[in-house]
N, C-alpha and C positions, 0 to 999 in steps of 0.2 A: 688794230683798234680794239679787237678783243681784251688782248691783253694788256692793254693802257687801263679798259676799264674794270680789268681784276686788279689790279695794282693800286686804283683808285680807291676801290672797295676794301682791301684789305690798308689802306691808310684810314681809311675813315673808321675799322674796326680797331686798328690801333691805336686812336684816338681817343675815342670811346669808351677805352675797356674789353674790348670786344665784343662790342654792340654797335649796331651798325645804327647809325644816325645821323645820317648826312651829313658830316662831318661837325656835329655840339654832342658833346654828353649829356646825358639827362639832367635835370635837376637834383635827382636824387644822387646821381653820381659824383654831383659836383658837389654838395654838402659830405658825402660821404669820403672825399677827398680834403675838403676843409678839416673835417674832422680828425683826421687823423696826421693832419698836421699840423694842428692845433697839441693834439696828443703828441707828437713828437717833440713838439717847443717844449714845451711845459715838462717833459723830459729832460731835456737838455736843459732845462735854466731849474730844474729841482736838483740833478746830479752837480751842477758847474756851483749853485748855493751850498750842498751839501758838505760837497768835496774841500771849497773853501773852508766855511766855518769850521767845521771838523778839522780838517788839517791845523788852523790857526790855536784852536783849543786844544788839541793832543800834540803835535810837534813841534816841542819847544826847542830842539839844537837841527835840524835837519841837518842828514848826511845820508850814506848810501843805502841803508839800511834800517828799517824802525825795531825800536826794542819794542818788548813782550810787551811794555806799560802802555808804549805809544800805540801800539798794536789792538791789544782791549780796548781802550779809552777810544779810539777811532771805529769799531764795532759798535761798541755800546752808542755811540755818538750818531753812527747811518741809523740803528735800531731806533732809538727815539725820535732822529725824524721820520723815519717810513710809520712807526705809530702813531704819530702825532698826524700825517698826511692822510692817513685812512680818516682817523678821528674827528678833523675839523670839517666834513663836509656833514657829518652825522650830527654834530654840535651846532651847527647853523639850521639846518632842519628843524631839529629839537626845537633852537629860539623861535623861528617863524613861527609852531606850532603854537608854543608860546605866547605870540608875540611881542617879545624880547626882541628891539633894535640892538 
Protein backbone atom coordinates (compact mmCIF):
# COMPACT_ATOMS: atom_id res chain seq x y z
CA UNK A 1 0.00 0.00 0.00
CA UNK A 2 2.98 2.09 0.70
CA UNK A 3 3.99 2.00 -2.61
CA UNK A 4 0.81 2.26 -4.48
CA UNK A 5 0.67 5.47 -2.71
CA UNK A 6 4.33 6.79 -3.86
CA UNK A 7 3.34 5.90 -7.29
CA UNK A 8 0.29 7.96 -6.83
CA UNK A 9 2.20 10.94 -5.77
CA UNK A 10 4.75 11.00 -8.14
CA UNK A 11 1.71 10.77 -11.00
CA UNK A 12 0.22 13.67 -9.58
CA UNK A 13 3.74 15.44 -9.46
CA UNK A 14 4.13 14.43 -13.10
CA UNK A 15 1.08 16.00 -13.77
CA UNK A 16 1.54 19.12 -12.46
CA UNK A 17 4.98 19.99 -13.41
CA UNK A 18 6.31 18.81 -10.51
CA UNK A 19 4.13 20.17 -8.10
CA UNK A 20 2.09 18.33 -6.26
CA UNK A 21 -1.57 19.02 -6.45
CA UNK A 22 -3.81 16.63 -6.21
CA UNK A 23 -3.70 15.63 -9.23
CA UNK A 24 -4.83 19.75 -11.42
CA UNK A 25 -2.24 22.14 -12.05
CA UNK A 26 -2.30 25.36 -10.84
CA UNK A 27 -3.80 28.14 -12.63
CA UNK A 28 -0.90 29.68 -13.29
CA UNK A 29 0.54 26.48 -14.70
CA UNK A 30 -2.11 26.07 -16.89
CA UNK A 31 -1.94 29.74 -18.59
CA UNK A 32 1.63 29.34 -18.57
CA UNK A 33 1.29 26.13 -20.73
CA UNK A 34 -1.41 27.92 -22.98
CA UNK A 35 1.15 30.39 -23.47
CA UNK A 36 3.60 28.76 -24.77
CA UNK A 37 1.73 26.97 -27.10
CA UNK A 38 0.11 29.70 -28.37
CA UNK A 39 3.97 30.74 -29.00
CA UNK A 40 4.55 27.61 -30.68
CA UNK A 41 1.57 28.05 -33.25
CA UNK A 42 2.23 31.34 -34.05
CA UNK A 43 5.80 29.82 -34.84
CA UNK A 44 4.77 27.37 -36.91
CA UNK A 45 2.19 29.38 -38.99
CA UNK A 46 5.01 32.65 -39.13
CA UNK A 47 7.76 30.06 -40.60
CA UNK A 48 5.13 27.78 -42.81
CA UNK A 49 3.73 31.86 -44.21
CA UNK A 50 7.37 32.85 -44.60
CA UNK A 51 8.81 29.91 -46.13
CA UNK A 52 5.89 30.03 -48.79
CA UNK A 53 5.83 33.60 -49.84
CA UNK A 54 9.50 33.68 -50.05
CA UNK A 55 9.96 30.58 -51.72
CA UNK A 56 7.15 31.80 -54.41
CA UNK A 57 8.97 35.21 -54.84
CA UNK A 58 12.68 34.03 -55.30
CA UNK A 59 12.42 30.50 -56.94
CA UNK A 60 11.31 30.78 -60.05
CA UNK A 61 12.79 27.25 -62.05
CA UNK A 62 13.10 25.08 -58.72
CA UNK A 63 15.41 22.11 -59.08
CA UNK A 64 18.09 20.52 -56.68
CA UNK A 65 19.82 23.35 -55.79
CA UNK A 66 19.18 27.43 -55.48
CA UNK A 67 21.54 29.66 -57.17
CA UNK A 68 23.39 32.63 -55.39
CA UNK A 69 20.31 35.09 -56.77
CA UNK A 70 17.80 32.69 -55.41
CA UNK A 71 19.79 32.39 -52.41
CA UNK A 72 20.03 36.27 -51.47
CA UNK A 73 16.75 37.12 -52.59
CA UNK A 74 15.37 34.39 -50.16
CA UNK A 75 17.58 36.04 -47.04
CA UNK A 76 16.72 39.35 -47.80
CA UNK A 77 12.96 38.03 -47.98
CA UNK A 78 13.14 35.97 -44.17
CA UNK A 79 15.13 39.61 -43.06
CA UNK A 80 12.14 41.74 -44.07
CA UNK A 81 9.71 39.66 -42.56
CA UNK A 82 11.45 39.06 -39.10
CA UNK A 83 11.78 43.12 -39.26
CA UNK A 84 8.58 43.73 -40.13
CA UNK A 85 7.40 41.02 -37.16
CA UNK A 86 9.34 42.86 -34.36
CA UNK A 87 8.01 46.36 -35.86
CA UNK A 88 4.22 45.80 -36.03
CA UNK A 89 3.48 45.17 -32.40
CA UNK A 90 5.63 48.55 -31.73
CA UNK A 91 3.39 50.35 -34.60
CA UNK A 92 -0.04 49.41 -33.01
CA UNK A 93 1.18 50.57 -29.50
CA UNK A 94 2.24 53.74 -31.03
CA UNK A 95 -1.53 54.12 -32.73
CA UNK A 96 -3.39 53.38 -29.45
CA UNK A 97 -1.29 55.88 -27.83
CA UNK A 98 -2.33 57.94 -30.52
CA UNK A 99 -5.50 56.90 -30.90
CA UNK A 100 -5.25 56.01 -34.40
CA UNK A 101 -7.89 52.98 -35.17
Amino acid sequence: ERREREREREREMDFAGGQQSHGMPSESDMMHQVKAELATAYAQEFYNTVRHKCFKACVTSPSSSLSSSERTCLERCVDRYVEVSLEVPCLCKFRGVLGID
